[in-house]
TIRO-2110 file (N, C-alpha, C; in Angstrom, 1 decimal):
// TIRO-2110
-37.0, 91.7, 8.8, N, 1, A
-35.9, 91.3, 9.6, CA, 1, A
-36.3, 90.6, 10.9, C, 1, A
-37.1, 91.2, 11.3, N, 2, A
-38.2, 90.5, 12.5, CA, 2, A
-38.5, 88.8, 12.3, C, 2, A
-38.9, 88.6, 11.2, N, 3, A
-39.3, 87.2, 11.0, CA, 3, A
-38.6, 86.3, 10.8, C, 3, A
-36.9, 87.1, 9.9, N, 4, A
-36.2, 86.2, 10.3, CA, 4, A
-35.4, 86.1, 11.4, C, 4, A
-35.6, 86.7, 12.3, N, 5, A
-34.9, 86.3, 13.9, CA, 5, A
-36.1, 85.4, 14.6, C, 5, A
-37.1, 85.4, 14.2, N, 6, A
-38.1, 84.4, 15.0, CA, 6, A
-38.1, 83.1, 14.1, C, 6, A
-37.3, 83.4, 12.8, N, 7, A
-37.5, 81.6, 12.1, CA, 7, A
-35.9, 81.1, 12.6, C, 7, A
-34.9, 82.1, 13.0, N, 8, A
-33.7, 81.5, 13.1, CA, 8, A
-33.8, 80.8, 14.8, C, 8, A
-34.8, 81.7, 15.3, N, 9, A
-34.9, 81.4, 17.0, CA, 9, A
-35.3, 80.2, 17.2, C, 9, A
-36.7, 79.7, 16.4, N, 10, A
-37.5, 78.4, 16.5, CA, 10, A
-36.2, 77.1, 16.0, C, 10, A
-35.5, 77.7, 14.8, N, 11, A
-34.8, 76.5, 14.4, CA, 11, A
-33.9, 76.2, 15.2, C, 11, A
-33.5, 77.3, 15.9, N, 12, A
-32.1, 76.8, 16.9, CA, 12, A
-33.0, 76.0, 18.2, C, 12, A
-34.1, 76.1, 18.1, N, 13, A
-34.8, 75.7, 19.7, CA, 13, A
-34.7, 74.4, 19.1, C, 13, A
-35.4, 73.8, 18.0, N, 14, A
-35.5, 72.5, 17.3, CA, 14, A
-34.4, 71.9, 17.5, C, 14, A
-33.1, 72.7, 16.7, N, 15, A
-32.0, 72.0, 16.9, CA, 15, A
-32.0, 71.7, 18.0, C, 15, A
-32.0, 72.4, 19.1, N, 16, A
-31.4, 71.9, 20.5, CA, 16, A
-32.5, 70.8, 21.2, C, 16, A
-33.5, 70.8, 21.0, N, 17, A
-34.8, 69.7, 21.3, CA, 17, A
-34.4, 68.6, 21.3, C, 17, A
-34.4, 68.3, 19.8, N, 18, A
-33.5, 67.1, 19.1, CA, 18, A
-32.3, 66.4, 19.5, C, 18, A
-31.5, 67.1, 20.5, N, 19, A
-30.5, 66.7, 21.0, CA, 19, A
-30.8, 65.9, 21.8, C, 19, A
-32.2, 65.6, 22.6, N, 20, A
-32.6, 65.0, 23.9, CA, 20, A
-33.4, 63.7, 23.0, C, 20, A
-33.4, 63.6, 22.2, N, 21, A
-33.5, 62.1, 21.2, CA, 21, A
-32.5, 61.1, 21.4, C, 21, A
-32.3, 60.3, 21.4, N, 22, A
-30.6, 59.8, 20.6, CA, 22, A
-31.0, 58.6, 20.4, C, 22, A
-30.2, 57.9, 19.7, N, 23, A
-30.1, 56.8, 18.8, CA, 23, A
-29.9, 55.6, 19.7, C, 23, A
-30.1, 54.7, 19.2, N, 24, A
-29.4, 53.0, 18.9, CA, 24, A
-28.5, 53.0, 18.6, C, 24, A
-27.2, 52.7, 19.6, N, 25, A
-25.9, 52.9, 19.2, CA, 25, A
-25.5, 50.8, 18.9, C, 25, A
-24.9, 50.8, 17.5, N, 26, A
-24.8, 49.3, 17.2, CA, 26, A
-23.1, 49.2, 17.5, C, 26, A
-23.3, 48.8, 19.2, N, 27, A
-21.5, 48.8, 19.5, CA, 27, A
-21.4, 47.1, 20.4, C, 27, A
-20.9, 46.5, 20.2, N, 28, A
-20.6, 45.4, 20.8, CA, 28, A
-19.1, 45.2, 20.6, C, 28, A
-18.8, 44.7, 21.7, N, 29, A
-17.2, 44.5, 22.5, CA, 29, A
-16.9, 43.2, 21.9, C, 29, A
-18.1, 42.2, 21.4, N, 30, A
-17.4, 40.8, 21.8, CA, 30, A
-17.7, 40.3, 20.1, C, 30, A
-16.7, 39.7, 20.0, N, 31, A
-16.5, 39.5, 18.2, CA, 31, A
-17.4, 37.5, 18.4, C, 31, A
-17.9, 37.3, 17.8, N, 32, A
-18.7, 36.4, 17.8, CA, 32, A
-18.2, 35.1, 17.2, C, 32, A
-18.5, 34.0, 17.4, N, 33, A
-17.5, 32.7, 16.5, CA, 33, A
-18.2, 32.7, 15.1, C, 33, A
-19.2, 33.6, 14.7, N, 34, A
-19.7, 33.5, 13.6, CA, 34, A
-19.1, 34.4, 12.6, C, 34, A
-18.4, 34.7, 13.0, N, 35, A
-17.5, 36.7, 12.5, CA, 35, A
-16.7, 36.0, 11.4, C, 35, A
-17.2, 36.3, 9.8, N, 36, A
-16.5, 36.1, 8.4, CA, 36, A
-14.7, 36.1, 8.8, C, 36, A
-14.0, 36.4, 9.6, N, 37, A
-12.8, 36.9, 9.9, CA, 37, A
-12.2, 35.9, 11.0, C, 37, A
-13.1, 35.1, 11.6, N, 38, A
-12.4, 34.2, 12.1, CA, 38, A
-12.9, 32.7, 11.7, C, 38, A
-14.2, 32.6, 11.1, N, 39, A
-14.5, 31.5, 10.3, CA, 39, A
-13.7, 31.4, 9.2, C, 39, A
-13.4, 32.4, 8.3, N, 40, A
-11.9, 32.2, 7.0, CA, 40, A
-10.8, 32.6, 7.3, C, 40, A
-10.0, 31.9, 6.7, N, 41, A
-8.7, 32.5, 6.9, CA, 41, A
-8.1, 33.3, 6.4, C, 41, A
-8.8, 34.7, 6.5, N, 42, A
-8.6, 35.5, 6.0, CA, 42, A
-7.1, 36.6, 6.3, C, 42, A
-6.5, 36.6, 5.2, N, 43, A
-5.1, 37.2, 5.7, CA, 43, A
-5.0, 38.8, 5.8, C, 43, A
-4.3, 38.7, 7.0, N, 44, A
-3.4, 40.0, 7.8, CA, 44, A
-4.3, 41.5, 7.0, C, 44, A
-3.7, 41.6, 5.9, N, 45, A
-4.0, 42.6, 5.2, CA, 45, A
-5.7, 43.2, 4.5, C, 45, A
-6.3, 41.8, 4.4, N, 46, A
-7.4, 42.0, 3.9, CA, 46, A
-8.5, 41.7, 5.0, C, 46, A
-7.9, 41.7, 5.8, N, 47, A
-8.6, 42.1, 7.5, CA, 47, A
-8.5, 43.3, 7.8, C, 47, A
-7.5, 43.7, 7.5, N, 48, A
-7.6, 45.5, 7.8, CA, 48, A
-7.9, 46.3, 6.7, C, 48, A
-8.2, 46.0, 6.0, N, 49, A
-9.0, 46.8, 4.7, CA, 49, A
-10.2, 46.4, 4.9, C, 49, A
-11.0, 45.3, 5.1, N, 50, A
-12.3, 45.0, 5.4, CA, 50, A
-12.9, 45.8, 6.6, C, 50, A
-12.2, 45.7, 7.8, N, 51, A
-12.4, 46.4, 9.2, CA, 51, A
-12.8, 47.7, 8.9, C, 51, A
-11.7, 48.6, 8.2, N, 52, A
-11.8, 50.0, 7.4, CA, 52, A
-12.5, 50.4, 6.8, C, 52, A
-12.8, 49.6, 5.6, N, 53, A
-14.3, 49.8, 4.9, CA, 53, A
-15.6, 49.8, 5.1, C, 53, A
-15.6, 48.6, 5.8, N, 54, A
-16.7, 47.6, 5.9, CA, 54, A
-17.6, 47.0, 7.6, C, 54, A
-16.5, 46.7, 8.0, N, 55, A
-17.0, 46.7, 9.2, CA, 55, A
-18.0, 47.7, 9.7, C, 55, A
-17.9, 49.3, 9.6, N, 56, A
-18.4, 50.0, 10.4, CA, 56, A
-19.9, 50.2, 10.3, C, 56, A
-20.2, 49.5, 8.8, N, 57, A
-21.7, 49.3, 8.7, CA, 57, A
-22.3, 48.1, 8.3, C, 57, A
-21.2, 46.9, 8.7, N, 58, A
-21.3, 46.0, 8.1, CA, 58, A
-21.6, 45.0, 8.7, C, 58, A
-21.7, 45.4, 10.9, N, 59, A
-21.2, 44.3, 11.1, CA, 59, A
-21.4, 44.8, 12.7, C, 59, A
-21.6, 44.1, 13.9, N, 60, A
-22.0, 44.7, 15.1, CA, 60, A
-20.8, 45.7, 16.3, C, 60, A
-20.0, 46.2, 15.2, N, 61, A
-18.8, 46.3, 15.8, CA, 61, A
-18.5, 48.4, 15.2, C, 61, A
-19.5, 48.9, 15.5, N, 62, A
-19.8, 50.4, 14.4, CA, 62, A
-18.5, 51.1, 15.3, C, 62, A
-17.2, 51.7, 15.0, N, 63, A
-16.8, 52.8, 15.8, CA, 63, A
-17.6, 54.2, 15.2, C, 63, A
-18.0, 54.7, 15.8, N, 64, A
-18.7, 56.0, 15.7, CA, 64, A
-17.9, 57.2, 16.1, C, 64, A
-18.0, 58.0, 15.2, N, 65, A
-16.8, 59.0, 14.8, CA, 65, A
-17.7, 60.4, 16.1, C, 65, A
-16.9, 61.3, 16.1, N, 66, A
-17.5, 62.3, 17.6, CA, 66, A
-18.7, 62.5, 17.1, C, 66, A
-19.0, 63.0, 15.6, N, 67, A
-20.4, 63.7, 15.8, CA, 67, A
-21.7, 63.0, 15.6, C, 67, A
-21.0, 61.5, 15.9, N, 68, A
-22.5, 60.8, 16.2, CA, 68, A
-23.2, 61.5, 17.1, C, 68, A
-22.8, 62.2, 18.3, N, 69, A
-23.3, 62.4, 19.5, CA, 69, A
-24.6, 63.9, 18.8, C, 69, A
-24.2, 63.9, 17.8, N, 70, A
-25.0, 65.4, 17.3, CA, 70, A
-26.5, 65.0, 16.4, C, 70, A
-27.5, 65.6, 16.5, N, 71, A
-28.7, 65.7, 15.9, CA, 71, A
-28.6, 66.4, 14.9, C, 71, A
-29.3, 66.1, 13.8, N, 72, A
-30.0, 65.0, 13.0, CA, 72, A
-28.8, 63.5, 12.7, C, 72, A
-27.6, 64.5, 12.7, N, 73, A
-26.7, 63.4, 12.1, CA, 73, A
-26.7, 61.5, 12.4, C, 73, A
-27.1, 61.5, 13.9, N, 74, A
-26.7, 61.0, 14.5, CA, 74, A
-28.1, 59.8, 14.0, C, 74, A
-28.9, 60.5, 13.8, N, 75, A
-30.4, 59.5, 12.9, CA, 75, A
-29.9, 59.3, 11.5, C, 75, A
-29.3, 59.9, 10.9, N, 76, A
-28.8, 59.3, 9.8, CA, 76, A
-28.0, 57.8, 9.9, C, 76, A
-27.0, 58.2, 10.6, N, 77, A
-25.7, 57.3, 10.7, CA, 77, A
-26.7, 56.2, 11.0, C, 77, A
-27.4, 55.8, 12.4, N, 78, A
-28.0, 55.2, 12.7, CA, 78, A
-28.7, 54.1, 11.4, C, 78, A
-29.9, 55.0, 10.5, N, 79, A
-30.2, 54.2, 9.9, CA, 79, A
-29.6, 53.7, 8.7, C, 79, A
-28.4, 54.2, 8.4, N, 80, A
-27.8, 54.0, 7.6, CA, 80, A
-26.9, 52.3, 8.0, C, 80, A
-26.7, 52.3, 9.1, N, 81, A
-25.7, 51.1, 10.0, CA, 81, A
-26.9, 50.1, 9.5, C, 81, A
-28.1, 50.1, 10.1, N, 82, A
-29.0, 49.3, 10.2, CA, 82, A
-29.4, 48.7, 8.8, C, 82, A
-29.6, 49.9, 7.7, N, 83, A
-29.4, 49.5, 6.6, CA, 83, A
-28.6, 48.2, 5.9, C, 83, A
-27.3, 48.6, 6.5, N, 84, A
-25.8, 48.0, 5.9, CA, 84, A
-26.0, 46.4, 6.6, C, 84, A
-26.1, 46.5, 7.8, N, 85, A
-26.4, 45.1, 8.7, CA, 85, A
-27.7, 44.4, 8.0, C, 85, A
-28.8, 45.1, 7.7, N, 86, A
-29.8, 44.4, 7.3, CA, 86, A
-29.1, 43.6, 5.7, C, 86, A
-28.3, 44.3, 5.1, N, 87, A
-28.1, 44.3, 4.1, CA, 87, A
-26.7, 42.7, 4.0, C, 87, A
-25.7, 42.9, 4.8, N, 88, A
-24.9, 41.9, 5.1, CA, 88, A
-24.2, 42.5, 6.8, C, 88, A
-23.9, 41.5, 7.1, N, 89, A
-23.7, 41.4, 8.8, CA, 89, A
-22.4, 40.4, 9.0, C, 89, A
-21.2, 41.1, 9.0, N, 90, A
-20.1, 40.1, 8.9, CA, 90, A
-19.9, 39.5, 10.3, C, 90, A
-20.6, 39.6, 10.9, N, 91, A
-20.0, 39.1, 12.6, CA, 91, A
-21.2, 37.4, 12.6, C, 91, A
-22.4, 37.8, 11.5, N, 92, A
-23.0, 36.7, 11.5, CA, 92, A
-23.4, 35.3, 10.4, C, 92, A
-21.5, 35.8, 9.9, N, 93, A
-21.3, 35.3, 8.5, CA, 93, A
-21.6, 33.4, 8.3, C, 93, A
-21.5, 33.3, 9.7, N, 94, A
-21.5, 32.0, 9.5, CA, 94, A
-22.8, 31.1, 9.8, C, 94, A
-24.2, 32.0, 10.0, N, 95, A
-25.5, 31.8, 10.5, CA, 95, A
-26.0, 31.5, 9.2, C, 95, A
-25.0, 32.2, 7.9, N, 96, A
-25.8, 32.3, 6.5, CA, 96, A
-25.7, 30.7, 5.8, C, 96, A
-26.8, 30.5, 4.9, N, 97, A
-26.6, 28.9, 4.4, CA, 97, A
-25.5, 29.2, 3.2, C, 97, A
-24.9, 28.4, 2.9, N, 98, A
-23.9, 28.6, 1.6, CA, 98, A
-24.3, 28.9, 0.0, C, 98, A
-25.7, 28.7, -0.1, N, 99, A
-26.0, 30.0, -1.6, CA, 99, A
-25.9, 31.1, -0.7, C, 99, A
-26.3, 31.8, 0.2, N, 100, A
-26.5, 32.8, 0.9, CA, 100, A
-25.0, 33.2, 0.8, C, 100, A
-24.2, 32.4, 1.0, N, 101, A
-23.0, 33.2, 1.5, CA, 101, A
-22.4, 33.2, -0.4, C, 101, A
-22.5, 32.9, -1.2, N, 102, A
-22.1, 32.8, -2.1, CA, 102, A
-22.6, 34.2, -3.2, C, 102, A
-24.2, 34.6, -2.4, N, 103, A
-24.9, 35.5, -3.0, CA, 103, A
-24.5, 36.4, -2.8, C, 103, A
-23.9, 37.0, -1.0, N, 104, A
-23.1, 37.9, -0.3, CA, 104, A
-21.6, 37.8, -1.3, C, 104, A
-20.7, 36.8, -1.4, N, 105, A
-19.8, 37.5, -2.2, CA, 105, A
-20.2, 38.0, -3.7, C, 105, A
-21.5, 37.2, -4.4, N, 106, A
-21.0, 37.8, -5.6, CA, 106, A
-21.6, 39.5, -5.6, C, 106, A
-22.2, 39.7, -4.4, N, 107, A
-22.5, 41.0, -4.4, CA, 107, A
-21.5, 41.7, -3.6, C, 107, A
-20.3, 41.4, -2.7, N, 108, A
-19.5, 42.3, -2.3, CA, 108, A
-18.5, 42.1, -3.6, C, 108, A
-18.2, 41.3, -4.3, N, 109, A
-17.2, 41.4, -5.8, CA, 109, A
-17.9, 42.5, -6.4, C, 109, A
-19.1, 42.5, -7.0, N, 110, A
-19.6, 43.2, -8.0, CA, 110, A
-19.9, 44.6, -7.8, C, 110, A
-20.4, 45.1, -6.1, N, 111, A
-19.9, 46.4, -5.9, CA, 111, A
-18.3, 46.7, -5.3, C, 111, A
-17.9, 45.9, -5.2, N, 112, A
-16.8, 46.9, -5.2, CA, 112, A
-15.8, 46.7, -6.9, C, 112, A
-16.2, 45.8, -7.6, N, 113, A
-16.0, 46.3, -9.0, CA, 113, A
-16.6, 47.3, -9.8, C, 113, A
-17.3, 47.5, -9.0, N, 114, A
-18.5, 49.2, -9.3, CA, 114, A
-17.8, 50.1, -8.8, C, 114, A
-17.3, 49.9, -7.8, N, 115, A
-17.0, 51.1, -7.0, CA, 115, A
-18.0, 51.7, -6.6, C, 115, A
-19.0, 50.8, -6.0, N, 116, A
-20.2, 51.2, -5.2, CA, 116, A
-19.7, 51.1, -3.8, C, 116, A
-19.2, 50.5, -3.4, N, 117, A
-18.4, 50.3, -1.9, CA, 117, A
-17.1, 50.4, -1.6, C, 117, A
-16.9, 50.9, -0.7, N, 118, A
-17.7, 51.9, 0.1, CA, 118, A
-18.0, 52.9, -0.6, C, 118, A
-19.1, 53.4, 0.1, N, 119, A
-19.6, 54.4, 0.1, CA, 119, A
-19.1, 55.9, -0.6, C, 119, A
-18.7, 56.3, -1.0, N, 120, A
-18.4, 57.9, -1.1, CA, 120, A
-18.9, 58.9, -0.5, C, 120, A
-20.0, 58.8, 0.2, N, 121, A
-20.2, 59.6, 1.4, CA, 121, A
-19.3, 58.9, 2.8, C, 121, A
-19.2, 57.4, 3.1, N, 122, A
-18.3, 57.1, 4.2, CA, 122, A
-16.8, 57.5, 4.2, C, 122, A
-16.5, 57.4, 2.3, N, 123, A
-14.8, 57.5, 2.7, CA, 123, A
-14.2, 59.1, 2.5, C, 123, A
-15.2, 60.0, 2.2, N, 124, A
-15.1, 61.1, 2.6, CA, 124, A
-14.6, 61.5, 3.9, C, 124, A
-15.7, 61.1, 4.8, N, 125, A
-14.5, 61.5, 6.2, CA, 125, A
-13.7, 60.3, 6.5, C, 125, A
-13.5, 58.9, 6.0, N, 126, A
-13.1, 57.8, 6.3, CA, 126, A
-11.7, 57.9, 5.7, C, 126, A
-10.8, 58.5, 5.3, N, 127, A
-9.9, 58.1, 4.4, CA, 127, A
-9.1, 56.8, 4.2, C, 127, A
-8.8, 56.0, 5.6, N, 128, A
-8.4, 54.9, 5.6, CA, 128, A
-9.2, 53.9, 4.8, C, 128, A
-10.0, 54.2, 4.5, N, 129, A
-11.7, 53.1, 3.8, CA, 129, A
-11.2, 53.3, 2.7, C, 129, A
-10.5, 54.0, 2.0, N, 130, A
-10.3, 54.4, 0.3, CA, 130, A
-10.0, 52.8, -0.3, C, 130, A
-10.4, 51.8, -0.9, N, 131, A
-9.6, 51.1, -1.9, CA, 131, A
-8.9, 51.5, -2.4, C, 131, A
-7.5, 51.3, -3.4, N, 132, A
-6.9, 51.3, -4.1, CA, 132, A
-7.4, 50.5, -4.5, C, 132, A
-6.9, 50.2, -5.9, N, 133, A
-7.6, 49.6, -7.2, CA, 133, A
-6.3, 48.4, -7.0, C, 133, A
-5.1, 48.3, -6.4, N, 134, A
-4.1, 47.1, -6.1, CA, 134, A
-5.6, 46.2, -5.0, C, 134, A
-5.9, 47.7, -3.5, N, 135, A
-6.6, 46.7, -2.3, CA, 135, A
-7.9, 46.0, -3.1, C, 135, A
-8.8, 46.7, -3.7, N, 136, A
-9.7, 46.3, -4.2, CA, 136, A
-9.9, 44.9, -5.3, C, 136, A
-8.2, 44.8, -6.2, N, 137, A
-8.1, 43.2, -6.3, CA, 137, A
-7.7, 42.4, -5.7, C, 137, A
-6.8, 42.9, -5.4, N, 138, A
-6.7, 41.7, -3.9, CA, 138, A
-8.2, 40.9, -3.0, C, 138, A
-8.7, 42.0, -2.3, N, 139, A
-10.0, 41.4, -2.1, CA, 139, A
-11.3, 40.9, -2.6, C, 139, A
-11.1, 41.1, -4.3, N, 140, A
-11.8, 40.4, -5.4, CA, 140, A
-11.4, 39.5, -5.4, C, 140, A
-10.1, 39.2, -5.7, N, 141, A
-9.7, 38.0, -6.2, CA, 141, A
-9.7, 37.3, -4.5, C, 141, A
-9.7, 37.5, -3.3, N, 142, A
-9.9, 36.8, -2.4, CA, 142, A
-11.3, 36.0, -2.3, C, 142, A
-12.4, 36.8, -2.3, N, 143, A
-13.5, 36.9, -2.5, CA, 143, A
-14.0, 35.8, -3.5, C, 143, A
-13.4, 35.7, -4.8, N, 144, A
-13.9, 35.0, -5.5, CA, 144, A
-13.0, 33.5, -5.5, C, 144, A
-12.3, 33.5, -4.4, N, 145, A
-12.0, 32.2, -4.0, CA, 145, A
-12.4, 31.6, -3.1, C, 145, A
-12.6, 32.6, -2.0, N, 146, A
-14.1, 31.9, -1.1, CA, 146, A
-15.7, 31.6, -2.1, C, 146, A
-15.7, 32.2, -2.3, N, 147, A
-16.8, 32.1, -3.0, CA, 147, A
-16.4, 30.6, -3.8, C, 147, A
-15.7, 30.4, -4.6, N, 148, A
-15.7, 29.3, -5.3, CA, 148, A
-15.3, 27.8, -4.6, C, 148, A
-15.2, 28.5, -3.3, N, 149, A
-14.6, 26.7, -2.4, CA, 149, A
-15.7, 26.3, -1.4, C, 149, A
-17.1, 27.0, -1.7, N, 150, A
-17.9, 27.0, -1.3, CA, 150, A
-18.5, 26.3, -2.5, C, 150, A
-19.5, 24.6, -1.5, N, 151, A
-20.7, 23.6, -2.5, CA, 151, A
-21.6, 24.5, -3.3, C, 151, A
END
């Protein structure tokens, strides 16, 4: 019993150590002239499904839900954002050359025809992020007309 009050003591000290760490928070205020969303003319509706989904790891504009502010979590999120940005970065959609941007849609068509995207760990606490299978054509078939009006 002894041992385990001195493994539960150390772990709570860890936990609370860890709290004096914190992250790289990816928040910027200012939407960029390169931002996929004001380079297309992207409509009403499939602006706010993208924003919901996508944006939060997609793009320099992360809202961070309260328990970012918490350890370990808050290293997850982090590299998970970084991840998503390394991966595509919609605020710097228009820095990309046009195979580039062509390669970005056939890979945002093809997972969210997977139903790889989002995430199922994000739309767990995200509910608004959910596709429907109506939102998720809609933004296929959007997608693959950007994609195709593009040299």
């Amino acid at each position: 019993m002894k041992v385990i009050k001195i493994i539960a003591g150390i772990a709570l000290f860890l936990l609370v150590a860890i709290q004096f760490f914190p992250t790289d928070r990816n928040e910027s205020y200012t939407v960029l002239s390169s931002d996929f969303m004001l380079v297309n003319t992207v409509p009403t509706d499939i602006q706010k499904k993208l924003k919901a989904s996508c944006y939060d790891c997609h793009s320099n504009l992360t809202a961070y839900p309260w328990y970012n502010k918490v350890q370990p979590i808050a290293w997850f999120l982090e590299d998970h954002v970084k991840e998503g940005k390394a991966e595509l970065n919609f605020n710097e959609w228009d820095t990309y050359s046009d195979r580039r941007k062509k390669s970005k849609l056939r890979s945002i068509i093809k997972q969210i025809e997977n139903d790889e995207m989002p995430l199922k760990s994000y739309t767990y606490l995200h509910r608004d992020a959910i596709l429907s299978q109506e939102d998720a054509n809609i933004i296929i078939n959007f997608m693959n007309h950007l994609k195709d009006s593009l040299q």
